[in-house]
Legacy VTK file of the C-alpha trace (Angstrom):
# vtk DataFile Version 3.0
C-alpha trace
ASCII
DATASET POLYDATA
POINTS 246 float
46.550 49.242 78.656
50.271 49.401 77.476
49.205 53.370 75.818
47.607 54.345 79.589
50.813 52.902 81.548
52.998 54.569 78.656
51.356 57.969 79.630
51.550 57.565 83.634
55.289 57.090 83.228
55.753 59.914 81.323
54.127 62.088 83.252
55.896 60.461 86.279
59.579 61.356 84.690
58.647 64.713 84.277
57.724 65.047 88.023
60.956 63.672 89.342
63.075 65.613 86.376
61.618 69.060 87.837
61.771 67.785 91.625
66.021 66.906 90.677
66.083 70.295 88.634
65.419 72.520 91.914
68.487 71.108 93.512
70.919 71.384 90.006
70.059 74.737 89.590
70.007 77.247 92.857
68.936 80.439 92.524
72.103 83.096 92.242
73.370 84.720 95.213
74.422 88.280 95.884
78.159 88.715 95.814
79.439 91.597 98.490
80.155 93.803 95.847
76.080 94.241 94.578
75.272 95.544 97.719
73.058 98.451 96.390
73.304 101.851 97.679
70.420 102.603 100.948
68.307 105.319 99.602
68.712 106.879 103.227
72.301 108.165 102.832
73.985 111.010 102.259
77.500 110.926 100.080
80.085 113.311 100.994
83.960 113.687 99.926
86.788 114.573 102.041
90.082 116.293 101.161
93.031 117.114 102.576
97.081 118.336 101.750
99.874 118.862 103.467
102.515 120.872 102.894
106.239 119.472 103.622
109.886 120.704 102.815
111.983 118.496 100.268
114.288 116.158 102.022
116.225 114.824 99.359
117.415 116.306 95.592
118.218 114.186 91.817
120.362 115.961 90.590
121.246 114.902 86.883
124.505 115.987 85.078
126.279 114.746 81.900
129.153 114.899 80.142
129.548 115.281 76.524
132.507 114.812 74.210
133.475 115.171 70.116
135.940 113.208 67.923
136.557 112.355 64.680
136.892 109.244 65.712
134.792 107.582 68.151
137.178 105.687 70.133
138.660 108.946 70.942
135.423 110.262 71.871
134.454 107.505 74.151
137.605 107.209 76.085
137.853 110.846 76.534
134.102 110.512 77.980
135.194 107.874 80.219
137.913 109.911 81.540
135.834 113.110 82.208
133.278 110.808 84.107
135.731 109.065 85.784
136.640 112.409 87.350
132.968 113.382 87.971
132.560 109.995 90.148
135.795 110.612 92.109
134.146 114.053 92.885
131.320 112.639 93.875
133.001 110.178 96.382
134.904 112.786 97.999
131.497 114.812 98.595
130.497 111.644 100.478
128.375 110.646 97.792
128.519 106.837 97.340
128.440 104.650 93.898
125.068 103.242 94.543
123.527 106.847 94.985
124.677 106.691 91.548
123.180 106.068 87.948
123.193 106.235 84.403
119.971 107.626 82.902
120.971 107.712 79.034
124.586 107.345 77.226
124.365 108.378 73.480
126.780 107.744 70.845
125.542 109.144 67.540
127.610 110.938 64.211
127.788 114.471 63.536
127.815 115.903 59.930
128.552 118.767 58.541
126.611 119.955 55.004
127.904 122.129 52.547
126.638 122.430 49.559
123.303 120.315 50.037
126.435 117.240 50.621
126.988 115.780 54.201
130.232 115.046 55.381
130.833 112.898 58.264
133.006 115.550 61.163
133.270 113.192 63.897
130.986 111.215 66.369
129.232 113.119 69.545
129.746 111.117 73.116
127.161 112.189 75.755
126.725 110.280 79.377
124.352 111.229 81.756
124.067 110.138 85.325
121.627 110.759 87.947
122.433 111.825 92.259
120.579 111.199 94.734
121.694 113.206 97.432
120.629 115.493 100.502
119.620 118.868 100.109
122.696 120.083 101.744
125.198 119.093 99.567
123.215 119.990 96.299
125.243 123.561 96.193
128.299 120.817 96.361
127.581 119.246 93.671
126.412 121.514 91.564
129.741 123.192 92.093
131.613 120.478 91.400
130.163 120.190 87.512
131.619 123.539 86.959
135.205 122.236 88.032
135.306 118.898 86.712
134.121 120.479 82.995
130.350 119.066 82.839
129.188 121.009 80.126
125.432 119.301 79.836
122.428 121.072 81.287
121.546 120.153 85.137
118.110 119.502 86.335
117.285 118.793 89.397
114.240 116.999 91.548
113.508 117.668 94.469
111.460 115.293 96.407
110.958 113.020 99.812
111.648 109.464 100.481
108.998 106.717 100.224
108.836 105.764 103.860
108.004 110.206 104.567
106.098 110.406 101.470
103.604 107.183 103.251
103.562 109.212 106.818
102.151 111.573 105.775
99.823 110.271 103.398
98.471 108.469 106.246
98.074 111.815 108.198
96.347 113.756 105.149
93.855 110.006 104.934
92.874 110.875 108.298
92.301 114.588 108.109
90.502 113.787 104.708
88.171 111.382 106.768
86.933 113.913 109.637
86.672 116.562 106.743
84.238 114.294 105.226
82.325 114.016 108.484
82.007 117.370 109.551
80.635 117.874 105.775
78.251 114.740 106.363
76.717 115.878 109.971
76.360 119.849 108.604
74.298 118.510 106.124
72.155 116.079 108.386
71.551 118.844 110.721
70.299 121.231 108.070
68.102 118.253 106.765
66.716 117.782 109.930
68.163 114.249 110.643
71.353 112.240 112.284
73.932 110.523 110.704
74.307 106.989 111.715
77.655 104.627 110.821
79.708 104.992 107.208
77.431 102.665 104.995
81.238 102.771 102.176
84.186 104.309 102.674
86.077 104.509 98.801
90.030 105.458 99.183
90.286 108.447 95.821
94.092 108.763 95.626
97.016 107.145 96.785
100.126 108.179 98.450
102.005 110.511 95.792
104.579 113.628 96.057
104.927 115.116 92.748
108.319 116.445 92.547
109.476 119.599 92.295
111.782 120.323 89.125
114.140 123.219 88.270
116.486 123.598 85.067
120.440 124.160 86.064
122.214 125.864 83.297
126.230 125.189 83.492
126.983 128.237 81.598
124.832 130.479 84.343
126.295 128.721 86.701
129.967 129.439 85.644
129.226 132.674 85.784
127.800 133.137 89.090
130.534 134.958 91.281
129.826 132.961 94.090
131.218 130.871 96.901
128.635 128.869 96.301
125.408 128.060 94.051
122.232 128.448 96.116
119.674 126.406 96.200
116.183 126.518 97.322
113.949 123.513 97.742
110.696 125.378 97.657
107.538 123.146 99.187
105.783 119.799 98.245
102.097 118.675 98.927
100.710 115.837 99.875
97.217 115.040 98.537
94.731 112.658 100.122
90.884 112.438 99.247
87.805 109.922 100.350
84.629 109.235 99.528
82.370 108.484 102.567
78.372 107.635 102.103
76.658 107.745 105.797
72.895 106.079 106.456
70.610 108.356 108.696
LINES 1 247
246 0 1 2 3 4 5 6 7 8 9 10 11 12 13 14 15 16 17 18 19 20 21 22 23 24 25 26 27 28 29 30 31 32 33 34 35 36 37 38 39 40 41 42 43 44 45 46 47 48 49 50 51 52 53 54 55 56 57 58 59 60 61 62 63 64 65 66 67 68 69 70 71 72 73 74 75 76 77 78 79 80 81 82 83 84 85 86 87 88 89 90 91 92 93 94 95 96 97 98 99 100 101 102 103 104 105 106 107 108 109 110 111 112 113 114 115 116 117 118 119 120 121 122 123 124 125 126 127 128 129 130 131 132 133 134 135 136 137 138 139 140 141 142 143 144 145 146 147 148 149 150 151 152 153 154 155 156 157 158 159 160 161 162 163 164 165 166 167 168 169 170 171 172 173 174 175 176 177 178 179 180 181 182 183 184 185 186 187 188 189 190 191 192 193 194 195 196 197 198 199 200 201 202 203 204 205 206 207 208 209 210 211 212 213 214 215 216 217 218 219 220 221 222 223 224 225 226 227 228 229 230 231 232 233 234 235 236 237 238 239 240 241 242 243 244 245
Protein backbone atom coordinates (compact mmCIF):
# COMPACT_ATOMS: atom_id res chain seq x y z
CA UNK A 1 0.00 0.00 0.00
CA UNK A 2 2.78 2.51 1.12
CA UNK A 3 4.87 1.30 -2.60
CA UNK A 4 1.30 2.10 -4.68
CA UNK A 5 0.75 5.62 -2.80
CA UNK A 6 4.68 6.15 -3.20
CA UNK A 7 4.15 5.77 -7.05
CA UNK A 8 0.81 8.00 -7.38
CA UNK A 9 2.76 10.84 -5.81
CA UNK A 10 5.42 10.62 -7.97
CA UNK A 11 3.73 10.59 -10.84
CA UNK A 12 1.56 13.44 -9.39
CA UNK A 13 4.88 15.81 -8.90
CA UNK A 14 5.82 15.29 -12.24
CA UNK A 15 2.39 16.55 -13.52
CA UNK A 16 2.40 19.75 -11.58
CA UNK A 17 6.45 20.23 -12.24
CA UNK A 18 5.62 20.27 -16.17
CA UNK A 19 2.17 22.23 -15.65
CA UNK A 20 4.68 25.15 -13.46
CA UNK A 21 7.44 24.60 -16.24
CA UNK A 22 5.10 26.10 -19.14
CA UNK A 23 4.79 29.31 -17.26
CA UNK A 24 8.92 29.53 -16.17
CA UNK A 25 9.89 29.06 -19.48
CA UNK A 26 7.94 31.11 -22.48
CA UNK A 27 8.70 30.49 -25.72
CA UNK A 28 11.24 33.36 -27.28
CA UNK A 29 9.88 36.22 -29.02
CA UNK A 30 10.92 37.96 -32.20
CA UNK A 31 12.87 41.11 -31.55
CA UNK A 32 12.15 44.01 -34.42
CA UNK A 33 15.35 43.52 -35.79
CA UNK A 34 14.62 39.50 -37.10
CA UNK A 35 12.04 40.68 -39.15
CA UNK A 36 12.99 38.53 -42.25
CA UNK A 37 13.09 39.90 -45.63
CA UNK A 38 9.26 39.33 -47.77
CA UNK A 39 10.21 37.23 -50.66
CA UNK A 40 7.89 39.71 -52.70
CA UNK A 41 10.30 42.69 -52.83
CA UNK A 42 12.45 44.19 -54.93
CA UNK A 43 15.88 45.97 -53.45
CA UNK A 44 17.08 48.95 -55.14
CA UNK A 45 19.90 51.68 -54.20
CA UNK A 46 19.76 55.29 -54.65
CA UNK A 47 22.57 57.82 -55.18
CA UNK A 48 23.04 61.16 -55.39
CA UNK A 49 26.01 64.28 -55.25
CA UNK A 50 26.07 67.60 -55.29
CA UNK A 51 28.41 69.79 -56.33
CA UNK A 52 29.13 73.09 -54.11
CA UNK A 53 31.89 75.89 -54.09
CA UNK A 54 34.30 75.98 -50.94
CA UNK A 55 33.22 78.50 -48.43
CA UNK A 56 35.92 78.53 -46.12
CA UNK A 57 40.05 77.74 -46.47
CA UNK A 58 42.90 76.11 -43.53
CA UNK A 59 45.47 77.50 -44.36
CA UNK A 60 48.63 76.13 -42.41
CA UNK A 61 51.99 78.05 -42.17
CA UNK A 62 55.07 77.68 -39.90
CA UNK A 63 57.92 79.17 -38.90
CA UNK A 64 61.22 77.64 -38.46
CA UNK A 65 64.38 78.82 -36.75
CA UNK A 66 68.33 77.51 -36.03
CA UNK A 67 70.70 78.13 -33.08
CA UNK A 68 73.41 76.81 -31.48
CA UNK A 69 71.75 77.20 -28.66
CA UNK A 70 68.23 76.50 -28.15
CA UNK A 71 67.14 79.27 -26.08
CA UNK A 72 68.17 81.41 -28.88
CA UNK A 73 66.28 79.38 -31.21
CA UNK A 74 63.09 79.38 -29.32
CA UNK A 75 62.89 83.00 -28.53
CA UNK A 76 63.75 83.96 -31.96
CA UNK A 77 60.69 81.54 -32.98
CA UNK A 78 58.54 83.27 -30.62
CA UNK A 79 59.36 86.53 -32.02
CA UNK A 80 58.81 85.60 -35.74
CA UNK A 81 55.33 84.14 -34.66
CA UNK A 82 54.56 86.83 -32.65
CA UNK A 83 54.73 88.90 -35.84
CA UNK A 84 52.78 86.29 -37.90
CA UNK A 85 49.75 86.62 -35.24
CA UNK A 86 49.84 90.46 -35.29
CA UNK A 87 49.48 89.98 -39.14
CA UNK A 88 46.90 87.94 -38.79
CA UNK A 89 44.86 90.32 -36.48
CA UNK A 90 45.22 93.14 -38.71
CA UNK A 91 43.75 90.89 -41.69
CA UNK A 92 40.74 90.60 -39.35
CA UNK A 93 41.66 87.27 -38.49
CA UNK A 94 40.93 86.61 -34.78
CA UNK A 95 43.06 84.41 -32.09
CA UNK A 96 40.50 81.73 -31.83
CA UNK A 97 40.52 81.19 -35.74
CA UNK A 98 43.86 80.30 -34.61
CA UNK A 99 45.93 77.06 -33.76
CA UNK A 100 48.92 75.21 -33.24
CA UNK A 101 49.07 71.92 -35.16
CA UNK A 102 52.77 70.72 -34.22
CA UNK A 103 55.85 72.74 -32.52
CA UNK A 104 59.16 70.71 -32.84
CA UNK A 105 62.28 71.25 -31.06
CA UNK A 106 64.86 68.66 -32.10
CA UNK A 107 69.14 68.88 -32.57
CA UNK A 108 70.87 69.17 -35.71
CA UNK A 109 74.30 67.49 -36.37
CA UNK A 110 76.68 67.77 -38.59
CA UNK A 111 79.06 64.45 -39.57
CA UNK A 112 82.37 64.53 -40.79
CA UNK A 113 84.33 61.94 -40.86
CA UNK A 114 81.71 59.10 -39.89
CA UNK A 115 81.76 61.59 -36.23
CA UNK A 116 78.61 63.74 -35.39
CA UNK A 117 78.94 66.98 -34.01
CA UNK A 118 76.18 68.70 -32.37
CA UNK A 119 75.62 72.43 -34.81
CA UNK A 120 72.76 73.77 -33.04
CA UNK A 121 69.03 72.89 -32.30
CA UNK A 122 66.17 73.37 -35.18
CA UNK A 123 62.84 75.41 -33.84
CA UNK A 124 59.77 74.80 -36.07
CA UNK A 125 55.99 76.08 -35.09
CA UNK A 126 53.19 75.49 -37.10
CA UNK A 127 49.77 76.99 -36.84
CA UNK A 128 46.65 76.42 -38.61
CA UNK A 129 43.79 79.53 -40.21
CA UNK A 130 40.68 79.20 -40.61
CA UNK A 131 39.60 81.85 -42.70
CA UNK A 132 37.26 82.91 -45.74
CA UNK A 133 38.15 82.33 -49.12
CA UNK A 134 38.62 85.95 -49.71
CA UNK A 135 41.29 86.74 -47.66
CA UNK A 136 43.34 83.48 -48.44
CA UNK A 137 45.48 85.63 -51.21
CA UNK A 138 45.94 87.88 -47.81
CA UNK A 139 47.34 85.64 -46.02
CA UNK A 140 49.23 83.86 -48.07
CA UNK A 141 50.88 87.17 -48.82
CA UNK A 142 51.49 87.98 -45.61
CA UNK A 143 53.94 84.67 -45.00
CA UNK A 144 56.11 86.07 -47.64
CA UNK A 145 56.51 89.45 -45.62
CA UNK A 146 56.62 88.36 -42.20
CA UNK A 147 59.62 85.63 -43.31
CA UNK A 148 57.54 82.19 -43.00
CA UNK A 149 59.83 80.06 -44.64
CA UNK A 150 57.78 76.52 -44.03
CA UNK A 151 55.71 75.03 -46.81
CA UNK A 152 51.83 76.20 -46.93
CA UNK A 153 49.02 73.87 -47.51
CA UNK A 154 45.88 74.70 -47.66
CA UNK A 155 42.11 73.04 -47.24
CA UNK A 156 39.56 74.07 -48.63
CA UNK A 157 36.26 73.04 -47.34
CA UNK A 158 32.51 74.11 -45.99
CA UNK A 159 31.19 74.53 -42.58
CA UNK A 160 29.31 71.79 -40.69
CA UNK A 161 25.93 73.45 -40.53
CA UNK A 162 26.32 73.75 -45.08
CA UNK A 163 28.05 70.55 -45.21
CA UNK A 164 24.41 68.95 -43.22
CA UNK A 165 22.06 71.09 -45.82
CA UNK A 166 22.99 69.69 -48.23
CA UNK A 167 23.45 66.30 -47.21
CA UNK A 168 19.91 66.43 -46.44
CA UNK A 169 19.14 67.60 -50.07
CA UNK A 170 21.44 64.82 -51.80
CA UNK A 171 19.29 62.09 -48.92
CA UNK A 172 16.32 63.17 -50.66
CA UNK A 173 17.35 63.12 -54.28
CA UNK A 174 19.06 59.70 -53.38
CA UNK A 175 15.52 58.50 -52.16
CA UNK A 176 13.35 59.34 -55.44
CA UNK A 177 16.43 57.97 -57.45
CA UNK A 178 15.84 54.81 -55.71
CA UNK A 179 12.16 54.89 -56.60
CA UNK A 180 12.16 55.67 -60.05
CA UNK A 181 14.79 52.59 -60.19
CA UNK A 182 12.21 50.47 -58.02
CA UNK A 183 8.86 51.25 -60.21
CA UNK A 184 11.05 50.79 -63.79
CA UNK A 185 11.71 47.57 -62.63
CA UNK A 186 8.08 46.63 -61.38
CA UNK A 187 6.72 47.75 -64.59
CA UNK A 188 9.06 45.64 -66.68
CA UNK A 189 8.18 42.69 -64.25
CA UNK A 190 4.77 43.14 -64.80
CA UNK A 191 3.77 44.23 -61.21
CA UNK A 192 3.30 47.48 -58.73
CA UNK A 193 5.29 48.56 -56.09
CA UNK A 194 3.55 48.90 -52.86
CA UNK A 195 5.13 50.90 -49.53
CA UNK A 196 9.20 50.75 -48.61
CA UNK A 197 9.24 47.34 -46.63
CA UNK A 198 13.40 49.05 -45.13
CA UNK A 199 14.85 52.00 -45.84
CA UNK A 200 19.00 51.56 -44.76
CA UNK A 201 20.84 55.20 -44.62
CA UNK A 202 24.66 54.06 -46.72
CA UNK A 203 26.71 57.18 -45.91
CA UNK A 204 26.63 60.01 -43.79
CA UNK A 205 27.04 63.64 -44.21
CA UNK A 206 30.84 64.13 -45.37
CA UNK A 207 32.80 66.87 -47.63
CA UNK A 208 36.15 65.62 -48.30
CA UNK A 209 38.33 68.54 -48.56
CA UNK A 210 40.05 69.82 -51.16
CA UNK A 211 43.98 70.17 -50.59
CA UNK A 212 46.69 72.10 -52.49
CA UNK A 213 50.56 72.42 -51.58
CA UNK A 214 51.77 76.33 -51.19
CA UNK A 215 55.42 76.59 -51.77
CA UNK A 216 56.95 79.96 -50.04
CA UNK A 217 59.80 80.02 -52.34
CA UNK A 218 57.21 79.99 -55.57
CA UNK A 219 55.41 82.21 -53.96
CA UNK A 220 58.24 84.82 -53.40
CA UNK A 221 58.77 84.74 -56.68
CA UNK A 222 55.51 85.36 -58.15
CA UNK A 223 55.54 89.07 -59.51
CA UNK A 224 52.27 89.68 -58.37
CA UNK A 225 49.96 92.04 -56.55
CA UNK A 226 48.63 89.27 -55.28
CA UNK A 227 48.72 85.27 -54.99
CA UNK A 228 45.63 83.76 -56.64
CA UNK A 229 43.73 81.38 -55.45
CA UNK A 230 41.19 79.07 -56.75
CA UNK A 231 38.86 77.00 -54.63
CA UNK A 232 37.98 74.50 -57.28
CA UNK A 233 34.54 72.35 -56.35
CA UNK A 234 33.46 69.91 -53.52
CA UNK A 235 30.81 67.03 -53.62
CA UNK A 236 28.50 65.97 -51.52
CA UNK A 237 27.71 62.22 -51.50
CA UNK A 238 24.50 60.65 -50.25
CA UNK A 239 23.34 56.93 -50.96
CA UNK A 240 20.20 54.59 -49.67
CA UNK A 241 19.17 51.40 -49.75
CA UNK A 242 15.37 51.01 -50.26
CA UNK A 243 13.60 47.30 -50.49
CA UNK A 244 9.78 47.84 -51.78
CA UNK A 245 6.95 44.81 -51.39
CA UNK A 246 4.72 44.41 -54.60
Amino acid sequence: MKKAFFTVSLALMLVIGLFAGSFLDPAPVASAGDTAQPQNSITVQGTSSITVTPTIAYVSIGVATFNKDATIAQSDNAKKMDLVYKALADLGIPKDKIKTVSYDIHPRYNYKDNVSVLAGYDVTNTIQVTTDLAKVSNVLDMTVKQGVNEANSIYFGITDQERDTIYLQALDQAVVSAKAKATAIAKAAGVTVKEPFQIIEGSSASAPPITYLADVKSIRAADAASTPISGGELKVEANITIIYNY
